[in-house]
DOFI-818455 format. One record per residue (C-alpha): residue number from 1; residue in three letters; x, z, y. Coordinates in steps of 0.5 Angstrom, whole numbers, plus 2048, in hexadecimal, padded with zeros to 3 digits. Layout:
! DOFI-818455
<n: NUM; res: ALA; east: X; up: Z; north: Y>
...
END
This chain:
! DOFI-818455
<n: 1; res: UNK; east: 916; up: 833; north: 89C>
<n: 2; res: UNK; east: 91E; up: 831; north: 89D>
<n: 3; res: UNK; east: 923; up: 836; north: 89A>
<n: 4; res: UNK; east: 929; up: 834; north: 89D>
<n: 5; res: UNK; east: 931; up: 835; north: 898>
<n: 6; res: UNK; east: 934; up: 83A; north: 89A>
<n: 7; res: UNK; east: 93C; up: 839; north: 897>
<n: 8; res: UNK; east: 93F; up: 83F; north: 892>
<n: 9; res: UNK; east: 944; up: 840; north: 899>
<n: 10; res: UNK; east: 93E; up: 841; north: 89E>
<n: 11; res: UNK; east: 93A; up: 846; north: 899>
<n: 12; res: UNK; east: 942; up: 84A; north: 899>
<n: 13; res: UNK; east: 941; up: 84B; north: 8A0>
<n: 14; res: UNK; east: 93A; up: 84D; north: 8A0>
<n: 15; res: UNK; east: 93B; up: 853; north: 89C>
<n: 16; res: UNK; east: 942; up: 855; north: 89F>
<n: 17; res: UNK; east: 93E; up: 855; north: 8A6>
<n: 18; res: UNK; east: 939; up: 859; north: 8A2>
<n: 19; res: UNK; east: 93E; up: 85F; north: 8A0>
<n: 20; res: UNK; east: 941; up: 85E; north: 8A7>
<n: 21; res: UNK; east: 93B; up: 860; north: 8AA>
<n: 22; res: UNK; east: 939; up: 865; north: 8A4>
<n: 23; res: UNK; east: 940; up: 868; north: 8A6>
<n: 24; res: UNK; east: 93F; up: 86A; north: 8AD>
<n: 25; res: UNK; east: 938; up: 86D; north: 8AA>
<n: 26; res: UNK; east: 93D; up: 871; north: 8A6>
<n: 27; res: UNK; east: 942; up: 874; north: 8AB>
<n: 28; res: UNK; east: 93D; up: 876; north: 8AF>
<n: 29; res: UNK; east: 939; up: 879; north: 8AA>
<n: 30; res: UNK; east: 93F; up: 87D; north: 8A8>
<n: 31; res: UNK; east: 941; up: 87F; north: 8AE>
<n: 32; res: UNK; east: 93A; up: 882; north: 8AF>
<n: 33; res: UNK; east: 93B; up: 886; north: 8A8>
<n: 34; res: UNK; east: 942; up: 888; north: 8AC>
<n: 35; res: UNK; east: 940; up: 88B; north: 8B2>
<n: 36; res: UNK; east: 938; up: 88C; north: 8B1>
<n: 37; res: UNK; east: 937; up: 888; north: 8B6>
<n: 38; res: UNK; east: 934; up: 881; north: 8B9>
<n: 39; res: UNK; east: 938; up: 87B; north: 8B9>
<n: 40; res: UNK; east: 935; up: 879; north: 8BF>
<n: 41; res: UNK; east: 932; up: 87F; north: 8C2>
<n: 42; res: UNK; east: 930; up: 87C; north: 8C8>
<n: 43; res: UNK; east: 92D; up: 876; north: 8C5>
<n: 44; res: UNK; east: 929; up: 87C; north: 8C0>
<n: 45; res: UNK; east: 926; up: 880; north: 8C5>
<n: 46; res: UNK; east: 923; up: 87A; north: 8CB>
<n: 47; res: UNK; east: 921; up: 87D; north: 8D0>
<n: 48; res: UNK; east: 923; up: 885; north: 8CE>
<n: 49; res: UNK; east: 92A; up: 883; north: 8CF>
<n: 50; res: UNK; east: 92A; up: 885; north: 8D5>
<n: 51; res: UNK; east: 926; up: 88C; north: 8D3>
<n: 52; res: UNK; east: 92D; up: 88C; north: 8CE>
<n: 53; res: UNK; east: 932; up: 88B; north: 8D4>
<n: 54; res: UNK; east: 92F; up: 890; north: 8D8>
<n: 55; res: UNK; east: 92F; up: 895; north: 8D3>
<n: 56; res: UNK; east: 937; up: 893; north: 8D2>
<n: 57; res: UNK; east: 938; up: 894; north: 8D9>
<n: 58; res: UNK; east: 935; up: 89B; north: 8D8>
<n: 59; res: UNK; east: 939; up: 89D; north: 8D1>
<n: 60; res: UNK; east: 93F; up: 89B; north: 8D5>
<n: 61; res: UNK; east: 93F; up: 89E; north: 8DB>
<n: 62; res: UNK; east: 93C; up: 8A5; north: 8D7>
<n: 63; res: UNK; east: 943; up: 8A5; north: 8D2>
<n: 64; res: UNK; east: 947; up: 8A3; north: 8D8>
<n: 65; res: UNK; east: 945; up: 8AA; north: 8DC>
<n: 66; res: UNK; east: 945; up: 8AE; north: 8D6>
<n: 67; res: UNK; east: 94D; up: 8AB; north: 8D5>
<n: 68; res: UNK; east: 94F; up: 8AC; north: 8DC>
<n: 69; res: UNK; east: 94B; up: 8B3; north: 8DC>
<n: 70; res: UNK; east: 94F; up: 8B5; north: 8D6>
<n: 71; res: UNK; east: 955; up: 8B3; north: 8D9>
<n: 72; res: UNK; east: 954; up: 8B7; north: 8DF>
<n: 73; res: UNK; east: 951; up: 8BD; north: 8DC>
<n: 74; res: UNK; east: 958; up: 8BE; north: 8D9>
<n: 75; res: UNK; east: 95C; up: 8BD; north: 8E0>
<n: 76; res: UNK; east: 958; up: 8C2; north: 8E1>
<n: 77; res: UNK; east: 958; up: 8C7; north: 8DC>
<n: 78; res: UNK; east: 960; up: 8C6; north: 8DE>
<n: 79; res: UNK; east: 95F; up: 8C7; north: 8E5>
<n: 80; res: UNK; east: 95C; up: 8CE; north: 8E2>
<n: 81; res: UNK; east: 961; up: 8D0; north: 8DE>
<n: 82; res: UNK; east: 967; up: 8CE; north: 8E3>
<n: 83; res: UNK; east: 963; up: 8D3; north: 8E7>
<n: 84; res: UNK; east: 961; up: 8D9; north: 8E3>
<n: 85; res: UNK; east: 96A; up: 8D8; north: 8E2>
<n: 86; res: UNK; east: 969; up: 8DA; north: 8E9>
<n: 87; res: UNK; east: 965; up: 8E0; north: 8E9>
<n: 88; res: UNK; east: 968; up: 8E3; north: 8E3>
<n: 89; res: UNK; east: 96F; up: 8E2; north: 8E8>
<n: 90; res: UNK; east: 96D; up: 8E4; north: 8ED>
<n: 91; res: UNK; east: 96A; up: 8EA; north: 8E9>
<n: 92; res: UNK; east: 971; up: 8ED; north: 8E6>
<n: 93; res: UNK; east: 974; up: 8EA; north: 8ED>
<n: 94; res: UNK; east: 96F; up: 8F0; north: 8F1>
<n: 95; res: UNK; east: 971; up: 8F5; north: 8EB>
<n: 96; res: UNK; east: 978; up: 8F5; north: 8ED>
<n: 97; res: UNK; east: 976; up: 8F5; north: 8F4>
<n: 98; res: UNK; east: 973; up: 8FB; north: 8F3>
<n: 99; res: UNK; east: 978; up: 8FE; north: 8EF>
<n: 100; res: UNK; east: 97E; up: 8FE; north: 8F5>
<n: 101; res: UNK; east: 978; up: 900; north: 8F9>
<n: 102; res: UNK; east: 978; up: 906; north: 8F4>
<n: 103; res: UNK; east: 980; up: 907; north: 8F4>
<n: 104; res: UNK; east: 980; up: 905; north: 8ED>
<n: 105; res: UNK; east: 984; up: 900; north: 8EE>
<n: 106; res: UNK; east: 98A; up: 8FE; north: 8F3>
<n: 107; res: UNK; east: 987; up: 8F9; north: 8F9>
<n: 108; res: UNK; east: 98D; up: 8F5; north: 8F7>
<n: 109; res: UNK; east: 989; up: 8F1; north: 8F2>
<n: 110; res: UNK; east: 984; up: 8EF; north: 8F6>
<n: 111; res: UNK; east: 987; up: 8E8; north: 8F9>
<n: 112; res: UNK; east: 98A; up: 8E6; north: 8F2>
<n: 113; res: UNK; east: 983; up: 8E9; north: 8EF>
<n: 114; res: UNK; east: 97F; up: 8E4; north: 8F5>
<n: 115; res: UNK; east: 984; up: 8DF; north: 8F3>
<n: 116; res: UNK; east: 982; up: 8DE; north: 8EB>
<n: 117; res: UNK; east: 979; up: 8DE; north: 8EE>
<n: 118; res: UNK; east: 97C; up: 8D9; north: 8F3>
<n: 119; res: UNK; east: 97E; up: 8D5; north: 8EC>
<n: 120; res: UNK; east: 979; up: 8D6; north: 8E9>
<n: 121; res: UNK; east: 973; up: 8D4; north: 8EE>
<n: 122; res: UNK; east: 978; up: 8CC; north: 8EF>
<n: 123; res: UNK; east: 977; up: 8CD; north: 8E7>
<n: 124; res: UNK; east: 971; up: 8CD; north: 8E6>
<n: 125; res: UNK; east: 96E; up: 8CA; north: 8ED>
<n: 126; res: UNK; east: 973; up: 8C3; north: 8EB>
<n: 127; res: UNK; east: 96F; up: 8C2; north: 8E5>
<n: 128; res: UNK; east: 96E; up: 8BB; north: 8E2>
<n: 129; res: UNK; east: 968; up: 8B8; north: 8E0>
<n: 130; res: UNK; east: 968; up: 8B1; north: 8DC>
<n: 131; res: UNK; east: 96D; up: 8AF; north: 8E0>
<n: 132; res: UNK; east: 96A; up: 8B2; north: 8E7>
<n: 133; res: UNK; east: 96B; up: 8B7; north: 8EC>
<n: 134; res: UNK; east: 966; up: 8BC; north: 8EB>
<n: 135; res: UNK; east: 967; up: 8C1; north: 8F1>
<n: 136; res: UNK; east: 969; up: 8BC; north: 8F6>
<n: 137; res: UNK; east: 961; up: 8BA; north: 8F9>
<n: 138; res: UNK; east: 961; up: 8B2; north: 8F8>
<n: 139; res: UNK; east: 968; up: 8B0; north: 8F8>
<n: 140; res: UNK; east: 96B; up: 8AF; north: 8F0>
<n: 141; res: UNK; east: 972; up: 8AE; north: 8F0>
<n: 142; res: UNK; east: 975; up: 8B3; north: 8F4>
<n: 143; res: UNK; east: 977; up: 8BB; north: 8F2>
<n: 144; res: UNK; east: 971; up: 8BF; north: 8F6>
<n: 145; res: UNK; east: 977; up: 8C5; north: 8F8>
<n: 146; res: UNK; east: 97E; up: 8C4; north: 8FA>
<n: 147; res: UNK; east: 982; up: 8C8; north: 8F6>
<n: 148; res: UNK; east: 984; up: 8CF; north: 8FA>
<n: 149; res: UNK; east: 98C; up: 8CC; north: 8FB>
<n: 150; res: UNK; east: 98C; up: 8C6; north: 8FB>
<n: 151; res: UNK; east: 98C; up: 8C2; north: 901>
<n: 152; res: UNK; east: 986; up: 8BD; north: 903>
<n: 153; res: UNK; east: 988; up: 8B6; north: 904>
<n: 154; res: UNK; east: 984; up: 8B6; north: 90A>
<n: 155; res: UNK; east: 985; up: 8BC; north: 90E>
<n: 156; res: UNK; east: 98C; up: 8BD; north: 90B>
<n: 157; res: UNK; east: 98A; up: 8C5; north: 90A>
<n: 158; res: UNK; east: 989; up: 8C8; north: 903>
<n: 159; res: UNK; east: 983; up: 8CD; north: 903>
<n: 160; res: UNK; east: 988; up: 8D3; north: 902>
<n: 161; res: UNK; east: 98C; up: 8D0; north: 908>
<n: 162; res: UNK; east: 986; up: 8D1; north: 90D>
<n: 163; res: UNK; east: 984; up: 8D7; north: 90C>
<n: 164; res: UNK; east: 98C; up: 8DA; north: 90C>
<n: 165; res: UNK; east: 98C; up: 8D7; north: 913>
<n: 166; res: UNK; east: 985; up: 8D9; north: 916>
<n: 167; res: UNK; east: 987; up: 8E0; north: 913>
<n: 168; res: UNK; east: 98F; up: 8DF; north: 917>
<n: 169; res: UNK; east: 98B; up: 8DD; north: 91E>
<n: 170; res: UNK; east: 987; up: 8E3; north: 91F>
<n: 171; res: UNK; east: 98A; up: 8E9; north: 921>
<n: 172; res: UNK; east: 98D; up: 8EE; north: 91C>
<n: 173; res: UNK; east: 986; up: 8F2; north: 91A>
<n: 174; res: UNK; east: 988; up: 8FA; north: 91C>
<n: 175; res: UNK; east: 980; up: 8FC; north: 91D>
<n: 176; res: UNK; east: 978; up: 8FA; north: 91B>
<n: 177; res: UNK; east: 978; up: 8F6; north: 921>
<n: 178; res: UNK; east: 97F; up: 8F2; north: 91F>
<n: 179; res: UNK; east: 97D; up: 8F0; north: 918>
<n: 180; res: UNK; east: 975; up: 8EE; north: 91A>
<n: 181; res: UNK; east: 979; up: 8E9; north: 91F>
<n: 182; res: UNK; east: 97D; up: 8E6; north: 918>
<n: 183; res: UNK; east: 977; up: 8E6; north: 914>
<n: 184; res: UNK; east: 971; up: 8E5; north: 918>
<n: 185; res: UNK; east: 974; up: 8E2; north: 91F>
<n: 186; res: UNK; east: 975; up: 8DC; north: 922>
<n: 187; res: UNK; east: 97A; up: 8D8; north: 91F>
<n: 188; res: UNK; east: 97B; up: 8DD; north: 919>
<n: 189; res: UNK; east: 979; up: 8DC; north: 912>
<n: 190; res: UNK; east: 972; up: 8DC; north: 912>
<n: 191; res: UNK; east: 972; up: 8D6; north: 917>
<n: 192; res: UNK; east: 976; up: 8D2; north: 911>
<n: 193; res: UNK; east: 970; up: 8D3; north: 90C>
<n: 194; res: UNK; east: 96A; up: 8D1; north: 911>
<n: 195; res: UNK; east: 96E; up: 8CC; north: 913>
<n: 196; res: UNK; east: 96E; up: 8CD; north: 91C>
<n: 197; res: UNK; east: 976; up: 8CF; north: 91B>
<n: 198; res: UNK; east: 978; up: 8CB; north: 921>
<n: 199; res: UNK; east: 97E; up: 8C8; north: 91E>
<n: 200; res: UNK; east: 97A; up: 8C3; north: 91A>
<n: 201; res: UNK; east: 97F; up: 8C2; north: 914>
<n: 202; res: UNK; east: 97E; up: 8CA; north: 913>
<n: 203; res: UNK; east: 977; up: 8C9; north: 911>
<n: 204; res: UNK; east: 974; up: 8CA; north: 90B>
<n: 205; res: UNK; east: 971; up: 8C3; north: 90A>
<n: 206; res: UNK; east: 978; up: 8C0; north: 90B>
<n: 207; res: UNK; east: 97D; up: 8C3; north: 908>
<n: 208; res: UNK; east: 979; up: 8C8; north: 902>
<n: 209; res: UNK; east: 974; up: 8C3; north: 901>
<n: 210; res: UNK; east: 974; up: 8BB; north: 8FF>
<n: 211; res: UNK; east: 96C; up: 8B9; north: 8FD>
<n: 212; res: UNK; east: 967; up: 8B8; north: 902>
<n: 213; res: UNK; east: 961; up: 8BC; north: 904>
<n: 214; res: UNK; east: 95B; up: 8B8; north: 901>
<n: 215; res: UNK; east: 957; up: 8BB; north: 8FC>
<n: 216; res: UNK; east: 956; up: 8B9; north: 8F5>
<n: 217; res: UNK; east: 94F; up: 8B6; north: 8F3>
<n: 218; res: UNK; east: 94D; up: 8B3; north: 8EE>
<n: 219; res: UNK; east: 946; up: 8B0; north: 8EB>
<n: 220; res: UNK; east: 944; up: 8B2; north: 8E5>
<n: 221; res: UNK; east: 93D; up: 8AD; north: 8E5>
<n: 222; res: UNK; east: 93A; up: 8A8; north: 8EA>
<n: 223; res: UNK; east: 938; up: 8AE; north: 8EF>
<n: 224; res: UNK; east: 93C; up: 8B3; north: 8EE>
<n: 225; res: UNK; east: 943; up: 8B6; north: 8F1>
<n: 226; res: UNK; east: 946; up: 8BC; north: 8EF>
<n: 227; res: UNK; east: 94E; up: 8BF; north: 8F2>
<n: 228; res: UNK; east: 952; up: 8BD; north: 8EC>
<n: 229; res: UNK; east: 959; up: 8C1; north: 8EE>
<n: 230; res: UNK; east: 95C; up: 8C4; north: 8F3>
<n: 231; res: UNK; east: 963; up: 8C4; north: 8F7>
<n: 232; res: UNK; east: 969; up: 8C8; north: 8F8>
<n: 233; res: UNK; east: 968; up: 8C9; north: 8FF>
<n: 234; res: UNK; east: 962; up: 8CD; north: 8FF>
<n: 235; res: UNK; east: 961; up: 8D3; north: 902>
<n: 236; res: UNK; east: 961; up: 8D7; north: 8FD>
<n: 237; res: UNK; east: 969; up: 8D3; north: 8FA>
<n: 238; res: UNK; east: 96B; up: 8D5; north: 901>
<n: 239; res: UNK; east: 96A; up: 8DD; north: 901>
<n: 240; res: UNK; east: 96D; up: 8DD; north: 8FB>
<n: 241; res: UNK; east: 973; up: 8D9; north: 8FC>
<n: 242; res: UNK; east: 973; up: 8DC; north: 904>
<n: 243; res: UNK; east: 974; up: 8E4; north: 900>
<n: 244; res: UNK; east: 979; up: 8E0; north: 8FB>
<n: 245; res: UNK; east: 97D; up: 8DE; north: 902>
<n: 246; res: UNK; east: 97D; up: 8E3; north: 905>
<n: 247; res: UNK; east: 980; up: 8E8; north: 900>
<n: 248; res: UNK; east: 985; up: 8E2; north: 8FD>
<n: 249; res: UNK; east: 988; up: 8E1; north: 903>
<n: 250; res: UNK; east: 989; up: 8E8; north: 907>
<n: 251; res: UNK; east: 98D; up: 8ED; north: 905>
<n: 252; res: UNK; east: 98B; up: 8F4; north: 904>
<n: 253; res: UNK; east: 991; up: 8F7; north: 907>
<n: 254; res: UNK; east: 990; up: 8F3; north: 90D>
<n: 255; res: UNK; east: 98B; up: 8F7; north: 911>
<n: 256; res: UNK; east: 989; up: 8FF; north: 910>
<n: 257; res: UNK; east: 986; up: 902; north: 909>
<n: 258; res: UNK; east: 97E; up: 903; north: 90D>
<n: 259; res: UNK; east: 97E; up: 8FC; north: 910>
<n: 260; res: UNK; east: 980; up: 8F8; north: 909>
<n: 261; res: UNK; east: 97A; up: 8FD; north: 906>
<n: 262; res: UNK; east: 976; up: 8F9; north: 90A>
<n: 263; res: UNK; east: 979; up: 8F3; north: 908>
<n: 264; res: UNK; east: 977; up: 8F4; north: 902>
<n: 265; res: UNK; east: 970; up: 8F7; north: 903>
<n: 266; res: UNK; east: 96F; up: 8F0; north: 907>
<n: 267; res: UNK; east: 972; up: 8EC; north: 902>
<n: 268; res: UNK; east: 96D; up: 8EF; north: 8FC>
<n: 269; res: UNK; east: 967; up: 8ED; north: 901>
<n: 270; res: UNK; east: 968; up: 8E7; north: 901>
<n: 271; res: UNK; east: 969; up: 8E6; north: 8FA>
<n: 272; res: UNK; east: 962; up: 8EA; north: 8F8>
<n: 273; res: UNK; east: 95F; up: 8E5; north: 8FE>
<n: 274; res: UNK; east: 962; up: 8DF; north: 8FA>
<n: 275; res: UNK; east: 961; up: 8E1; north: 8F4>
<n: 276; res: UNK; east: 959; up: 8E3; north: 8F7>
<n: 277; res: UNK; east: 958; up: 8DB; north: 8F9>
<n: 278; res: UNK; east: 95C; up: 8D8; north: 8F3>
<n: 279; res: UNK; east: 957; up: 8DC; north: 8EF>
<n: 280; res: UNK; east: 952; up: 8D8; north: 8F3>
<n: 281; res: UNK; east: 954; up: 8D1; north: 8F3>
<n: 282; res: UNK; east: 954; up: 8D2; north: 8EB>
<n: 283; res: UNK; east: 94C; up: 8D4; north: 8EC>
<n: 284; res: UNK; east: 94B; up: 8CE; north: 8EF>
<n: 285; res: UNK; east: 94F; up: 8CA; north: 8E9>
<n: 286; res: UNK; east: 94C; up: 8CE; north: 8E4>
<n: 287; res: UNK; east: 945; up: 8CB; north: 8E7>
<n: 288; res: UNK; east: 947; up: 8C5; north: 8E8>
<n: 289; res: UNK; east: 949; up: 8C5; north: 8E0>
<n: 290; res: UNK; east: 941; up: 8C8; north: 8DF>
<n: 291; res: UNK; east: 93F; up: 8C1; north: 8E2>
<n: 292; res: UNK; east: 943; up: 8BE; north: 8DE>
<n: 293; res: UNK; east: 941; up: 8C1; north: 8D8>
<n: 294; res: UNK; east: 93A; up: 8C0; north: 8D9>
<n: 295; res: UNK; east: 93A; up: 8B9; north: 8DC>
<n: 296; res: UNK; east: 93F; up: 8B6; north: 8D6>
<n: 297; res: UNK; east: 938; up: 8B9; north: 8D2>
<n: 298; res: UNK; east: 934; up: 8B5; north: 8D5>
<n: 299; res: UNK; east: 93A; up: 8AF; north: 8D5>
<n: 300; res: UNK; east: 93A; up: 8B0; north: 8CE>
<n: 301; res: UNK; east: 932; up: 8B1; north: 8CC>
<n: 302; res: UNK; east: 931; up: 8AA; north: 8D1>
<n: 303; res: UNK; east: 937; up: 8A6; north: 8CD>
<n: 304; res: UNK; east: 934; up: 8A8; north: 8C6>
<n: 305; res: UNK; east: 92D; up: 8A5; north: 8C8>
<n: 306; res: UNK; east: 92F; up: 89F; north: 8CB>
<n: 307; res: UNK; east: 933; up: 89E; north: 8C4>
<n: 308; res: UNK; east: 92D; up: 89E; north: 8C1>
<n: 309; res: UNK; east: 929; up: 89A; north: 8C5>
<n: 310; res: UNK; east: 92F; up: 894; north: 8C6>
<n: 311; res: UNK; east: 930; up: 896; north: 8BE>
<n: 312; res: UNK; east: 928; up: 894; north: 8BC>
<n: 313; res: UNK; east: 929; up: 88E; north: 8C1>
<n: 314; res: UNK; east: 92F; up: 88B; north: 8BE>
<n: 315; res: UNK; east: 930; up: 88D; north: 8B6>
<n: 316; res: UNK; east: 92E; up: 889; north: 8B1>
<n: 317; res: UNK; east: 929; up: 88B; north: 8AB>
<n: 318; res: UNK; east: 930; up: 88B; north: 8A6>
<n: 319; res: UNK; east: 92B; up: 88A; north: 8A0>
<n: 320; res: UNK; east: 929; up: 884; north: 8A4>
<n: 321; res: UNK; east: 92F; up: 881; north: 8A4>
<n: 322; res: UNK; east: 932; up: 883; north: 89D>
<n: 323; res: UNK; east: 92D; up: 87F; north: 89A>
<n: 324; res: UNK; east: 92E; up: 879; north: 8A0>
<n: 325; res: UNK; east: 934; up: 87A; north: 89E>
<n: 326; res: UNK; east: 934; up: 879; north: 898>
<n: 327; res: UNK; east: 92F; up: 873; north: 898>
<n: 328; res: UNK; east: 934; up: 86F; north: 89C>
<n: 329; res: UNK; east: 93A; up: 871; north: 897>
<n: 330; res: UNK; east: 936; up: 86E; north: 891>
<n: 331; res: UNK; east: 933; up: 867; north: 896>
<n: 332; res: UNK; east: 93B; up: 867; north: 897>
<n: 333; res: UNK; east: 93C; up: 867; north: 890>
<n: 334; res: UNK; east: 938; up: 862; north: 88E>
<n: 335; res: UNK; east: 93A; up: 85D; north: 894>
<n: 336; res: UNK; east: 940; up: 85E; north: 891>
<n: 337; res: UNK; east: 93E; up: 85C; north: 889>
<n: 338; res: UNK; east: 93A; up: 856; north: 88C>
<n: 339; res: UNK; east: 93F; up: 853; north: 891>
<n: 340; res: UNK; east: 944; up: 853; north: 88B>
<n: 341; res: UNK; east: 93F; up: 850; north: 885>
<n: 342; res: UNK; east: 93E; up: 84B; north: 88B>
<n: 343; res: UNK; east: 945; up: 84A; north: 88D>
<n: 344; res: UNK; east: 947; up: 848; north: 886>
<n: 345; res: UNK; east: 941; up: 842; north: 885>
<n: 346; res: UNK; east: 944; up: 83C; north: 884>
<n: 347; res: UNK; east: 940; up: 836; north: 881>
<n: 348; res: UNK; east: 947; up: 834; north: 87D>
<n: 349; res: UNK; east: 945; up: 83A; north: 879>
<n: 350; res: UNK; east: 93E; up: 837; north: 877>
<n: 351; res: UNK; east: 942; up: 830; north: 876>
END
């Protein structure tokens, strides 16, 4: 048998490749101790990486519907709260009704009464919600009701102005049929809040109202929609502000003490009907956040089953790796010990 000379230096480069490659089986053994897991787990696994990948897929998409689900439910919850602001309002707004239909307070409160519920629903209908318009259907970046003096950039009326110049070009109300005619009449205040006034600009959806009519929905699982807000110009908006209008804008003085009862009766009326259909628009709400609840428990128990499956696929045994790792730690330490001893070998030294 030939036994070919390997020279001093030839043996120094031999055990520095050996600790290279020793370290590599280090490094990826102390990685493996850090996150639990395989180096390579594809290369582990073979043919279940796929299995792996799917449950990947799976787990990502439950923890995506479960943030997306919270954030919505929070929006909604908003929503809720903007509007029972709203039947609160409008609560105290018919008590003062009902106490200058009573006498017990002079009909000369009411426009400015009317004007404070008028705030009061901008306040809470031009709520934000991480940034985005929550009454404004599925426009974000616009205040969903034009403030009552300020003009529109559009039509170049502010809502108050609207109502004042319908109000101006009806005749004087004398008598029932005079005050039916502004309230309820063609062209009179009721034509501005169903939006059929014949001057377009007087309209509600131009002048009061700057979203548009598309409903929210959003999805909260692969099969599942649910309304998630609502707008500013639904029915139920619209009778309160129409009620809010009309006492803001007319003057009690200016037509006989029976027809202004009147006003105020059909005033309190749209308010109770306004309040009736906000009430159930937040019942519609209060059931989309019952799904969203449920659907988050099902997201949640489906997230914490994939876990465990991708966990057993992917963990690494930690005693295992332990005494791996401390077996390559100790050929290190060794390999080091003799790449030295063989790094001082010299034949002088034996001269």
């Amino acid at each position: 048998m030939n036994v070919r000379n390997v020279s001093t230096m030839g043996m120094g480069l031999l055990s520095r490749q050996s600790i290279a490659d020793t370290q590599k089986q280090l490094l990826v053994l102390q990685q493996e101790q850090a996150t639990g897991k395989h180096f390579d787990v594809a290369g582990k696994l073979g043919a279940q990486t796929s299995r792996d990948i799917l449950l990947r897929e799976s787990y990502n998409e439950a923890q995506s519907y479960l943030l997306n689900n919270k954030t919505l439910s929070s929006r909604i919850e908003v929503t809720q709260h903007a509007f029972s602001n709203l039947t609160s309002n409008g609560n105290d707004f018919i008590t003062k009704i009902v106490a200058a239909l009573n006498g017990e307070t002079a009909a000369g409160f009411m426009p400015s009464a009317a004007a404070d519920l008028i705030e009061n629903i901008e306040s809470a209908l031009n709520a934000s919600f991480g940034g985005r318009s929550l009454f404004a259907g599925t426009v974000i970046d616009v205040q969903p009701l034009q403030l009552s003096q300020l003009t529109h950039p559009v039509t170049g009326y502010s809502p108050m102005e609207v109502i004042k110049n319908v109000i101006a070009a009806k005749p004087p109300v004398t008598d029932a049929a005079s005050l039916a005619d502004l309230l309820s009449g063609p062209d009179g205040i009721a034509s501005v809040f169903d939006s059929t006034h014949s001057n377009a600009d007087y309209r509600f959806d131009a002048t009061f109202y700057n979203g548009n009519d598309q409903d929210i929905a959003a999805k909260i699982d692969a099969s599942t929609d649910v309304p998630g807000g609502a707008r500013a110009n639904e029915e139920g908006v619209r009778l309160m502000l129409r009620a809010a209008y009309t006492l803001a804008a007319i003057d009690p003085d200016s037509m006989p003490a029976g027809q202004y009862r009147q006003v105020l009766d059909a005033a309190m009326a749209d308010i109770q009907a306004g309040m009736f259909k906000i009430q159930q628009k937040q019942a519609i709400l209060g059931l989309s956040e019952q799904s969203i609840e449920r659907t988050n428990e099902r997201h949640s128990l489906m997230s914490d089953l994939m876990a465990k499956q991708i966990t057993a696929l992917e963990q690494v045994d930690p005693y295992e790796t332990a005494v791996r790792l401390s077996h390559v730690m100790t050929q290190i330490e060794s390999t080091f010990s003799i790449t030295a001893r063989v790094n001082r070998l010299s034949i002088i030294n034996f001269l």
